[in-house]
DSSP file (Angstrom, degrees, kcal/mol; ACC not computed):
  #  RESIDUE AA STRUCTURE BP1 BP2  ACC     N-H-->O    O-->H-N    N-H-->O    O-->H-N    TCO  KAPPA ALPHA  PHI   PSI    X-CA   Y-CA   Z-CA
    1    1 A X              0   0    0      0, 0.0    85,-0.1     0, 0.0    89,-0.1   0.000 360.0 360.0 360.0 150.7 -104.0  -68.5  -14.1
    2    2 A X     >  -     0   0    0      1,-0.1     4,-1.6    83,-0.1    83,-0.1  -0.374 360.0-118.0 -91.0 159.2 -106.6  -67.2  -16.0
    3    3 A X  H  > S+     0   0    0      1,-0.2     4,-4.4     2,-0.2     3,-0.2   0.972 127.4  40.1 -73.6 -50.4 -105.8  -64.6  -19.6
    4    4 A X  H  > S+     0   0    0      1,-0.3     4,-1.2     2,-0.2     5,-0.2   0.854 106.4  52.4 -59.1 -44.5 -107.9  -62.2  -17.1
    5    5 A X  H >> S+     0   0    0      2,-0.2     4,-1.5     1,-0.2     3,-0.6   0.819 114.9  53.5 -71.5 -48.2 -106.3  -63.2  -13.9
    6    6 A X  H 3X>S+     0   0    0     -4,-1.6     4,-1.4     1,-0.3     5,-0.6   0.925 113.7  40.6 -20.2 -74.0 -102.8  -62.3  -16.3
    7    7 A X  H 3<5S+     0   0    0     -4,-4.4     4,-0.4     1,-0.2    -1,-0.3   0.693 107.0  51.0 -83.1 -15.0 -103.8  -59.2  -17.1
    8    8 A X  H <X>S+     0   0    0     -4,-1.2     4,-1.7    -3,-0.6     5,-1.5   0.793 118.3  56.4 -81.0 -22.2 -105.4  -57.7  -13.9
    9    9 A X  I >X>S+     0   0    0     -4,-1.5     4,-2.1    -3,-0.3     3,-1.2   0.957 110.2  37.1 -24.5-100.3 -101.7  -59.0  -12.6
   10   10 A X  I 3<>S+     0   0    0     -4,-1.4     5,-1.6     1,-0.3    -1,-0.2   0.579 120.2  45.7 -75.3  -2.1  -99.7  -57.5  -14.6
   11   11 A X  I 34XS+     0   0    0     -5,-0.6     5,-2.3    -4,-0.4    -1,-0.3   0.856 121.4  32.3 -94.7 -25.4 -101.6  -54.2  -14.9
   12   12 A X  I <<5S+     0   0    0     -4,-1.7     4,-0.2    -3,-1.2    -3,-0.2   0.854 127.8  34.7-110.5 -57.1 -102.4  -53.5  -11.1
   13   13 A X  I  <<S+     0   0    0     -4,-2.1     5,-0.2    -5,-1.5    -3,-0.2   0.996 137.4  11.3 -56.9 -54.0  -99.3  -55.1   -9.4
   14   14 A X  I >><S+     0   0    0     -5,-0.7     4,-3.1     2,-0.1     3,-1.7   0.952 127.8  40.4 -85.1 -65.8  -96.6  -54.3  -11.9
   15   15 A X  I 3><S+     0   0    0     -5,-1.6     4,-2.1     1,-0.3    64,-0.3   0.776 118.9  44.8 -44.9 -44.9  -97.8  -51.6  -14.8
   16   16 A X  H 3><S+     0   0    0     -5,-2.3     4,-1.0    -4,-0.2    -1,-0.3   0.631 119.7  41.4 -85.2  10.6  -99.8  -49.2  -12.6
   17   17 A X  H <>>S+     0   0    0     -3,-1.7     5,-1.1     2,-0.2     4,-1.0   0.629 106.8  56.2-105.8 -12.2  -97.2  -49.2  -10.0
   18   18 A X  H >X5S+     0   0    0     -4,-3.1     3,-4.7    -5,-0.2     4,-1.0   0.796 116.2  43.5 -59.8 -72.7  -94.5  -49.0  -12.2
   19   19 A X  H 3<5S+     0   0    0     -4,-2.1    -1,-0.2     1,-0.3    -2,-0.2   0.477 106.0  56.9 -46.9 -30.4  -96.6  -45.8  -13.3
   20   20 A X  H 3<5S-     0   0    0     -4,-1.0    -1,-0.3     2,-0.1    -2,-0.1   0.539 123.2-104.7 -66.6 -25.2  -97.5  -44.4   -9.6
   21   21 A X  H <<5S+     0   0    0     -3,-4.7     2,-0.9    -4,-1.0    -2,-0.2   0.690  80.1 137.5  95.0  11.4  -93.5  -44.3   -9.0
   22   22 A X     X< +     0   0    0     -5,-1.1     4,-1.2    -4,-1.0     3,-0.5  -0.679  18.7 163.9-101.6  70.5  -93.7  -47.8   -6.7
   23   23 A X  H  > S+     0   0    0     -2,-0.9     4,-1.1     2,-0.2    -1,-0.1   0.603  79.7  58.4 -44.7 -26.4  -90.9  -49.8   -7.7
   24   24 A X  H  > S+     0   0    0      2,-0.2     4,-0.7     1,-0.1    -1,-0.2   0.887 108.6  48.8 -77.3 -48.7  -91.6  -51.8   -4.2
   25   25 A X  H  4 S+     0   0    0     -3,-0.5     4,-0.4     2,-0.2    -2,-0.2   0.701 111.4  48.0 -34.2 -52.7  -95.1  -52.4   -5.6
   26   26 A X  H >< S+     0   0    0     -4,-1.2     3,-1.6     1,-0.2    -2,-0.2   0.977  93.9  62.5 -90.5 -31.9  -94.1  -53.6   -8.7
   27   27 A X  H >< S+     0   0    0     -4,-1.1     3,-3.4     1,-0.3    -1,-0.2   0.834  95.6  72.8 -56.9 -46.1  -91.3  -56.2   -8.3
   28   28 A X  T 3< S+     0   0    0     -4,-0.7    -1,-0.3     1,-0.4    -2,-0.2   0.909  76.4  76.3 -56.4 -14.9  -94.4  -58.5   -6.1
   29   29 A X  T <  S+     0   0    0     -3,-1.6    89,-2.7    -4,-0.4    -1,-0.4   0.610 100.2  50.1 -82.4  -5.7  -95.6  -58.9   -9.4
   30   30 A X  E <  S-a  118   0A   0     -3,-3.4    89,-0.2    87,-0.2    83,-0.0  -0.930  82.1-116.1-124.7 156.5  -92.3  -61.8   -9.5
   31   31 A X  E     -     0   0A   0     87,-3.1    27,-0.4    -2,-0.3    26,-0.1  -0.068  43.1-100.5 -68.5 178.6  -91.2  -64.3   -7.7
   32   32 A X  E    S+     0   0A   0      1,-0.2    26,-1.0    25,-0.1    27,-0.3   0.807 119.5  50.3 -80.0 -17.7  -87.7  -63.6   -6.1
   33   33 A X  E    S+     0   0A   0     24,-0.2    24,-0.7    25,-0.1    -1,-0.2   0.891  82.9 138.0 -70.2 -49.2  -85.8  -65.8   -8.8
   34   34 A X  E     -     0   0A   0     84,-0.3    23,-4.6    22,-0.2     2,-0.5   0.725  44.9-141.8 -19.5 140.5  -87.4  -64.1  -11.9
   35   35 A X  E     -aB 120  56A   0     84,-2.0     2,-0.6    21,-0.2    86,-0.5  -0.964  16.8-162.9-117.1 123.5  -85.5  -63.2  -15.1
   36   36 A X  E     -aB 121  55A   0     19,-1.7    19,-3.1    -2,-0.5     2,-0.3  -0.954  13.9-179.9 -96.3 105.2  -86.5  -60.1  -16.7
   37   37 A X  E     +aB 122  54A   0     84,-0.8    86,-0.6    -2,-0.6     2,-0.3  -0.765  10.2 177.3 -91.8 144.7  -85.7  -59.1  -20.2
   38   38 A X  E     -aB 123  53A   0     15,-0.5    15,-3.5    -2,-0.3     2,-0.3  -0.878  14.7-163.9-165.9 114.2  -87.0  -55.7  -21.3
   39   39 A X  E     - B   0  52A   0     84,-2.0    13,-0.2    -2,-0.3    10,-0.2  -0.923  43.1-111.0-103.2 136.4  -86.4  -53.7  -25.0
   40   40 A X        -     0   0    0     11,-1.3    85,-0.2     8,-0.6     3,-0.1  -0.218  36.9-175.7 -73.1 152.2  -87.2  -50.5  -24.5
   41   41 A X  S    S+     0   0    0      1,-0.3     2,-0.4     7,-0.1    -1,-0.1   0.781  72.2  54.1-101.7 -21.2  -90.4  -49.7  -26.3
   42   42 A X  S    S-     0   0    0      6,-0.1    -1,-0.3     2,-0.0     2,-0.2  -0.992  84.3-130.2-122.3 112.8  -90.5  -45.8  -25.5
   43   43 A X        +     0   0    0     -2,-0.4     2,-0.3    88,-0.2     5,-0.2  -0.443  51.6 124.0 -44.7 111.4  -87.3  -43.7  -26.4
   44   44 A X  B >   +H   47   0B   0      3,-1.0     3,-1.1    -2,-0.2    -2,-0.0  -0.938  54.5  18.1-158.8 170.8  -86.2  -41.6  -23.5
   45   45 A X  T 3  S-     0   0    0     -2,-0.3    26,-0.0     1,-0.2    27,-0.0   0.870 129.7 -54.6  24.7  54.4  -83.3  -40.6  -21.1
   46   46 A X  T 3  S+     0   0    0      1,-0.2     2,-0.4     0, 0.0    -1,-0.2   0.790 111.2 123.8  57.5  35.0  -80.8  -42.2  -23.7
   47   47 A X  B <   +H   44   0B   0     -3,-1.1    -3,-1.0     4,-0.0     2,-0.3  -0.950  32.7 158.3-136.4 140.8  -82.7  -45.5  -23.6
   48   48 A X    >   -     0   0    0     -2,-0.4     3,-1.7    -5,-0.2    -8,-0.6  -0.936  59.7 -87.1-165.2 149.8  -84.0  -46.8  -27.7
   49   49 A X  T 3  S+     0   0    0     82,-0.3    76,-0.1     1,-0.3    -1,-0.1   0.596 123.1  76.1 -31.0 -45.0  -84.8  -49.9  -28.8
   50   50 A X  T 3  S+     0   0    0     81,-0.1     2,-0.5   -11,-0.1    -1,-0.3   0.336  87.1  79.8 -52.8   7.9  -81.4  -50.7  -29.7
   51   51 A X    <   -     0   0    0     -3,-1.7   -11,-1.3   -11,-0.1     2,-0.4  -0.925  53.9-176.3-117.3 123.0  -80.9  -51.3  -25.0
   52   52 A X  E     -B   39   0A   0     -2,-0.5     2,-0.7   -13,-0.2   -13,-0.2  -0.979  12.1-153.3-115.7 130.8  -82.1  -54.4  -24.0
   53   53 A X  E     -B   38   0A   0    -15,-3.5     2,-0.9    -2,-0.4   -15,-0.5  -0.743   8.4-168.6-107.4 115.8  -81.7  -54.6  -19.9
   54   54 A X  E     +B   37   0A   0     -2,-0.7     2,-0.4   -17,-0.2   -17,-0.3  -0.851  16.0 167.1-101.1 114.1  -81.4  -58.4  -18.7
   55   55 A X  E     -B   36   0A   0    -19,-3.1   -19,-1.7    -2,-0.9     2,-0.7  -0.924  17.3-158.2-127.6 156.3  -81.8  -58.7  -14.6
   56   56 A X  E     +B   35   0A   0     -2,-0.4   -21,-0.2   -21,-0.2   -22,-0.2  -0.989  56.6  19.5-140.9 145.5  -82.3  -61.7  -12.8
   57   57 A X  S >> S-     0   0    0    -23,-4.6     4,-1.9    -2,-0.7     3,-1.7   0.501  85.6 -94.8  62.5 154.7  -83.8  -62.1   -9.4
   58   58 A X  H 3> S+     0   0    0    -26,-1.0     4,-1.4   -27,-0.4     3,-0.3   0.887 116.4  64.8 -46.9 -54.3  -86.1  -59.2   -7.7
   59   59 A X  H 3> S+     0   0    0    -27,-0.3     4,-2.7     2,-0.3    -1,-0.3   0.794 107.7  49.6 -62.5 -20.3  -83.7  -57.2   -5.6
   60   60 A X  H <> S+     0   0    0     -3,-1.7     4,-1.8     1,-0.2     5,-0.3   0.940 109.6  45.5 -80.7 -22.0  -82.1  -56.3   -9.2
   61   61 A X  H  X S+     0   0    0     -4,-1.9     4,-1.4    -3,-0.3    -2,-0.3   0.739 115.0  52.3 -81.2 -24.4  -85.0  -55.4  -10.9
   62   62 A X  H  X S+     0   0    0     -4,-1.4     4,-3.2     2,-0.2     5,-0.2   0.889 111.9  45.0 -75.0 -47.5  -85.9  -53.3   -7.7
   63   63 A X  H  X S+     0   0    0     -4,-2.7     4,-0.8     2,-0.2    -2,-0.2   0.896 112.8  46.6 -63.1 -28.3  -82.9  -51.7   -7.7
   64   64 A X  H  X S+     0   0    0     -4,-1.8     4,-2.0    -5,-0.3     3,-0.4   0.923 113.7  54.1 -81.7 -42.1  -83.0  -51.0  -11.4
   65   65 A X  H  X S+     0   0    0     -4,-1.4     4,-2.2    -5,-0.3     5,-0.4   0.995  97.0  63.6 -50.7 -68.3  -86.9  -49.7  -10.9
   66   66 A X  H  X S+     0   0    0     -4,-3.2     4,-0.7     1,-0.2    -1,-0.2   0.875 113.8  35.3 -34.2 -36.7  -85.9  -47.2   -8.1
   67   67 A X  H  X S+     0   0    0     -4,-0.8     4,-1.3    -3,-0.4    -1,-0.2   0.966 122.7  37.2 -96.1 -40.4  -83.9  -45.4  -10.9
   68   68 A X  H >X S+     0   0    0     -4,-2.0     4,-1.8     1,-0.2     3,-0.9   0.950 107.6  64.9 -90.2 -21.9  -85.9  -45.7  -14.4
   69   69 A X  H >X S+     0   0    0     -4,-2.2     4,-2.6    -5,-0.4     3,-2.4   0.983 100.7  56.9 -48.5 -54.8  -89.6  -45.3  -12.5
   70   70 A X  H 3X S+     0   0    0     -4,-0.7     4,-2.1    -5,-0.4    -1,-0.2   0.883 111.3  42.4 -23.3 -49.6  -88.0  -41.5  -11.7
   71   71 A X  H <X S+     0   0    0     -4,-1.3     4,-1.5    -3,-0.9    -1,-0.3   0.715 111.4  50.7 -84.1 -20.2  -87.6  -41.1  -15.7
   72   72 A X  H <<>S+     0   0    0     -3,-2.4     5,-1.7    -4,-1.8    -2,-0.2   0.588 108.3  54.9-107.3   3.7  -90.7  -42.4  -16.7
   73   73 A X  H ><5S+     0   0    0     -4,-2.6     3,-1.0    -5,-0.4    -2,-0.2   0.908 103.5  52.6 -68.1 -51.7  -92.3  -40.1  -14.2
   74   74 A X  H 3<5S+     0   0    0     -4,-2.1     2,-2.2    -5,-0.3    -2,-0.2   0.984 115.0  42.0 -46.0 -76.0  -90.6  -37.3  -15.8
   75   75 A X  T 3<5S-     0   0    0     -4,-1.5    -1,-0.3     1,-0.1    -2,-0.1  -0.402  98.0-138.8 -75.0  55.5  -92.3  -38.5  -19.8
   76   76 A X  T < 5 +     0   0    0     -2,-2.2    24,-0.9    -3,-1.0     2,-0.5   0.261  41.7 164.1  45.2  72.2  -95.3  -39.2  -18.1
   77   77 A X  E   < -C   99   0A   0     -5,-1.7     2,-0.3    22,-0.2    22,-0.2  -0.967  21.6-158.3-112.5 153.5  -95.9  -42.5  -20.1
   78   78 A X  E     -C   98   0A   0     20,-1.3    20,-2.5    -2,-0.5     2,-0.6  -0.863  11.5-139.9-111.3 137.7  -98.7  -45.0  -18.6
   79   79 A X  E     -C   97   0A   0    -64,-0.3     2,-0.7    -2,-0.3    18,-0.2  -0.932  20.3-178.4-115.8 117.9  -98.5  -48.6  -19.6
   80   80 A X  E     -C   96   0A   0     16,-3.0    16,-1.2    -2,-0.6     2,-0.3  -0.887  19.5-143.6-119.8 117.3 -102.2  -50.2  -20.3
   81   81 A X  E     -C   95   0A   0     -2,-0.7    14,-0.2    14,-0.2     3,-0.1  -0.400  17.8-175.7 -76.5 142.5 -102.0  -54.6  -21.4
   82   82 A X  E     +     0   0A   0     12,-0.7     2,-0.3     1,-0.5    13,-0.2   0.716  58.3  24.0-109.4 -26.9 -104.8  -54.8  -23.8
   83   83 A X  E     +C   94   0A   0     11,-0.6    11,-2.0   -80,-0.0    -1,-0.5  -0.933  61.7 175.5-159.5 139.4 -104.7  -58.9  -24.6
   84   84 A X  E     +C   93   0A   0     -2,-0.3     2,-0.2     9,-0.2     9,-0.2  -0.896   2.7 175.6-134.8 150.1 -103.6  -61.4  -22.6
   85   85 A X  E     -C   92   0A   0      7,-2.5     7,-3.4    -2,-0.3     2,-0.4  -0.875   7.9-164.0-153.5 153.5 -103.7  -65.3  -22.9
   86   86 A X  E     -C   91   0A   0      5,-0.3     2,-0.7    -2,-0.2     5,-0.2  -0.941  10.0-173.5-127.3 138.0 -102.3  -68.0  -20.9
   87   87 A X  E >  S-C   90   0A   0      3,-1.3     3,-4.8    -2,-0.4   -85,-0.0  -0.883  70.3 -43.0-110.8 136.5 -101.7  -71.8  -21.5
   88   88 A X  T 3  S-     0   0    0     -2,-0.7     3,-0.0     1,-0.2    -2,-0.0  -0.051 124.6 -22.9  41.9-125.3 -100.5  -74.1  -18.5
   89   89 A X  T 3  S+     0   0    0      1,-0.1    24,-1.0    -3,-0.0     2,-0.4   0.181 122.9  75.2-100.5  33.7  -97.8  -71.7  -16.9
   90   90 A X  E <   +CD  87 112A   0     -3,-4.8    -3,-1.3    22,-0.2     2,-0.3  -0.903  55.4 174.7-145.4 135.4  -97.0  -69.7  -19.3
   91   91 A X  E     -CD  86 111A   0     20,-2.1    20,-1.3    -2,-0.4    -5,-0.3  -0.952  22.1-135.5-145.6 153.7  -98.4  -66.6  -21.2
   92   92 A X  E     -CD  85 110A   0     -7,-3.4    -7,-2.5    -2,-0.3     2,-0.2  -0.619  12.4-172.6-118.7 163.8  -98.6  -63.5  -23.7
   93   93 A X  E     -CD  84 109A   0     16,-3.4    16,-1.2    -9,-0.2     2,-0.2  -0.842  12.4-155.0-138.8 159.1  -99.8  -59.9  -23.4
   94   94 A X  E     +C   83   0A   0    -11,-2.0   -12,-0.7    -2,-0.2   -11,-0.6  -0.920  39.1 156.7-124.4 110.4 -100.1  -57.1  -26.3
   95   95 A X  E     -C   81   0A   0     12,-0.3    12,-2.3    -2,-0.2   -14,-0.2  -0.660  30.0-138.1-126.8-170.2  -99.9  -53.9  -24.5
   96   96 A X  E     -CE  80 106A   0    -16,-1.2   -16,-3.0    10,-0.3     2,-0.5  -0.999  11.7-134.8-146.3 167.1  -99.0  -50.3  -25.2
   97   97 A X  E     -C   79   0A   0      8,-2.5     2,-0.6    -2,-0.2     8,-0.4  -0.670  27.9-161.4 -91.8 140.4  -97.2  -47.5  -23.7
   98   98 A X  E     -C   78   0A   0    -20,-2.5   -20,-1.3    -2,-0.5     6,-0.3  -0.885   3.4-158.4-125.0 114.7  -99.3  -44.0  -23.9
   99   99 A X  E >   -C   77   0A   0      4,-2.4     3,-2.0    -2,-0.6     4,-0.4  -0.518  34.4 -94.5 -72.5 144.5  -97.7  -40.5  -23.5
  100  100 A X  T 3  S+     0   0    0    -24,-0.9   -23,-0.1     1,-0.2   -24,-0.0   0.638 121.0  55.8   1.4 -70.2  -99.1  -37.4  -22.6
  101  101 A X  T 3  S-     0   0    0      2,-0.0    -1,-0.2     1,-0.0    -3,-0.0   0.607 120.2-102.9 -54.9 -24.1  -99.8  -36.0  -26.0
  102  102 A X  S <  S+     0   0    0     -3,-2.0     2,-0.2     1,-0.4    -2,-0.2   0.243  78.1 142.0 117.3  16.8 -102.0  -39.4  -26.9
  103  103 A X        -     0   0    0     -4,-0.4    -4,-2.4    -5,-0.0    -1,-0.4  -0.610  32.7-171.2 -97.6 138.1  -98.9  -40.7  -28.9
  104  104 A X        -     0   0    0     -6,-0.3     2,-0.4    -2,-0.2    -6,-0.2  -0.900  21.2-165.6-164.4 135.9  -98.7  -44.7  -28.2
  105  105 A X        -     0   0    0     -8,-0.4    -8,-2.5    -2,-0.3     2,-0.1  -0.847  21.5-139.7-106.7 122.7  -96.3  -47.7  -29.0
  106  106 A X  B     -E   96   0A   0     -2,-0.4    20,-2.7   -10,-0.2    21,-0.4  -0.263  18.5-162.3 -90.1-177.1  -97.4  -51.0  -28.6
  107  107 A X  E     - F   0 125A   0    -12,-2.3     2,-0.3    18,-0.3   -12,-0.3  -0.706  11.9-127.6-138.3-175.0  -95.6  -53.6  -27.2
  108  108 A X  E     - F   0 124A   0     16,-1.3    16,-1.1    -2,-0.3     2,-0.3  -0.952  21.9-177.9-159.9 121.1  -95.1  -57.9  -26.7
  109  109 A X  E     -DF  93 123A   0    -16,-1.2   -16,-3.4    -2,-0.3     2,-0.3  -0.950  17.5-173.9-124.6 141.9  -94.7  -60.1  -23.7
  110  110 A X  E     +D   92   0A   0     12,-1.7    12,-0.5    -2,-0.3     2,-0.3  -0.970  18.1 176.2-119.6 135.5  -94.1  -63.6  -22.8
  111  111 A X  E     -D   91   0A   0    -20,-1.3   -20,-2.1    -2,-0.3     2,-0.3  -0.965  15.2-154.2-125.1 155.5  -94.3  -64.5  -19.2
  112  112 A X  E     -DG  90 120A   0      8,-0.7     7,-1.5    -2,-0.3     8,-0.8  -0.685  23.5-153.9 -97.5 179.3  -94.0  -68.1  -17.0
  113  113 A X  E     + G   0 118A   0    -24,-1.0     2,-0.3    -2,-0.3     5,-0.2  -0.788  25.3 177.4-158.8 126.3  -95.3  -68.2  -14.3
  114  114 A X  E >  S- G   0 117A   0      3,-1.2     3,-1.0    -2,-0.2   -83,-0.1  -0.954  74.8  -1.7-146.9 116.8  -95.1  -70.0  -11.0
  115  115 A X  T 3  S-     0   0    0      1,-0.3    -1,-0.1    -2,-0.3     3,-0.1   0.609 124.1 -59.3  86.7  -7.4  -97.0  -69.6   -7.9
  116  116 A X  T 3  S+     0   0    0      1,-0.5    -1,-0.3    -3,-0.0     2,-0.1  -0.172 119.3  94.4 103.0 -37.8  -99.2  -66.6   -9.2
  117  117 A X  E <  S- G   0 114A   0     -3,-1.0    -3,-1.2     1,-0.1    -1,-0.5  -0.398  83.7-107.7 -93.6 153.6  -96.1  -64.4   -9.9
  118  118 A X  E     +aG  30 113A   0    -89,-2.7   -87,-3.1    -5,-0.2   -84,-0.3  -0.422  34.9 174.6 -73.4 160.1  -94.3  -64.0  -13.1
  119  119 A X  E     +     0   0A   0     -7,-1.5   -84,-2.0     1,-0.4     2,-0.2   0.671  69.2  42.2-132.6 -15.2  -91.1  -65.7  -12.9
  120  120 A X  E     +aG  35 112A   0     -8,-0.8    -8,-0.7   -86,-0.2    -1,-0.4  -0.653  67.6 174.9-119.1 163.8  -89.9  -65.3  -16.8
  121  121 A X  E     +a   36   0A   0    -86,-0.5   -84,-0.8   -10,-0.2     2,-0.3  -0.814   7.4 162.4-166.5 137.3  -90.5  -61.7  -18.6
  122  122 A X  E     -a   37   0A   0    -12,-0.5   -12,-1.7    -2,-0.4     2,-0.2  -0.700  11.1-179.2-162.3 117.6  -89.3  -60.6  -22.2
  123  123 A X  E     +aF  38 109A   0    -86,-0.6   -84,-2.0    -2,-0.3   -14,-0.3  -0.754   6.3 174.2-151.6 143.5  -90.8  -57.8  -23.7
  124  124 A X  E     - F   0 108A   0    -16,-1.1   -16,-1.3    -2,-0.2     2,-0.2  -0.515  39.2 -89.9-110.4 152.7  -90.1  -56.3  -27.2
  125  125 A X  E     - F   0 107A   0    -18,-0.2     3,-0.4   -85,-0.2   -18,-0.3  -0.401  23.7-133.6 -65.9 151.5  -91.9  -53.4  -29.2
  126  126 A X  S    S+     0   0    0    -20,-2.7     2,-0.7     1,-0.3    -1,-0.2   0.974  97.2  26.1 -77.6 -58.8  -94.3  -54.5  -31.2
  127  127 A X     >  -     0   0    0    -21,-0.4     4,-0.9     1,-0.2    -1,-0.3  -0.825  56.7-168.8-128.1 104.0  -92.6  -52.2  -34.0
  128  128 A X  T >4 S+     0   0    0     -2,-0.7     3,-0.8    -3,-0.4   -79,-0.2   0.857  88.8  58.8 -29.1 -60.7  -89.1  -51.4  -34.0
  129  129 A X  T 34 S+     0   0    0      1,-0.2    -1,-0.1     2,-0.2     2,-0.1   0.835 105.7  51.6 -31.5 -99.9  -89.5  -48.7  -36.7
  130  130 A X  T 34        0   0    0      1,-0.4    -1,-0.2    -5,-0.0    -2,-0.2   0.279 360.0 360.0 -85.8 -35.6  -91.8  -47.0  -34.5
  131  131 A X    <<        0   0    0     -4,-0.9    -1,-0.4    -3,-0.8   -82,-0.3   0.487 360.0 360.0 -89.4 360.0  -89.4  -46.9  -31.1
């Protein structure tokens, strides 16, 4: 996969549907084995940088998407990847989260990837302070 191929991935399968409210949408963006790690980068609905959510395989991360897409509908935040690059199967993104007001935290991902879909995910805030 290409850094572009990466990034029109993970911004039109997963990030804008995570953002649309499509939890069903976003999950193709992994295979059905996938491990997800995710620190939150945007503070809301009792969720801080100190919460890291570990899920492994799709149907949990779908089920765990039905409920937080809801909440991040509610803060209106949008997630846009800004830099992507990939070696072999595996690859990193610098994105950021944007709110309503213009107020935005960026954020750090590594993904593998297998098959076209991610199958590994971690991502942390860029600045801790900041979340």
């Amino acid at each position: 996969m290409t850094p572009e191929a990466l990034k029109a991935h993970l911004q039109g399968c997963y990030f804008d549907n995570v953002d649309t409210a499509n939890p069903d949408g976003a999950v193709m963006a992994f295979t059905p084995d996938m491990e997800w790690q995710h620190t939150q980068v945007w503070a809301h609905d009792g969720h801080d940088s100190r919460q890291t959510d570990r899920l492994s395989g799709r149907q949990a991360l779908l089920d765990f998407m039905r409920v937080r897409v809801k909440e991040t509908q509610i803060i209106q935040i949008k997630h846009k990847v800004d830099e992507t690059i990939v070696t072999g199967n595996s690859g990193a993104f610098r994105g950021r989260v944007v709110g309503p007001s213009g107020k935005e935290l960026r954020f750090l991902g590594w993904v593998e990837l297998r098959d076209d879909l991610v199958s590994r995910y971690i991502v942390v805030p860029e600045d801790f302070a900041a979340s």
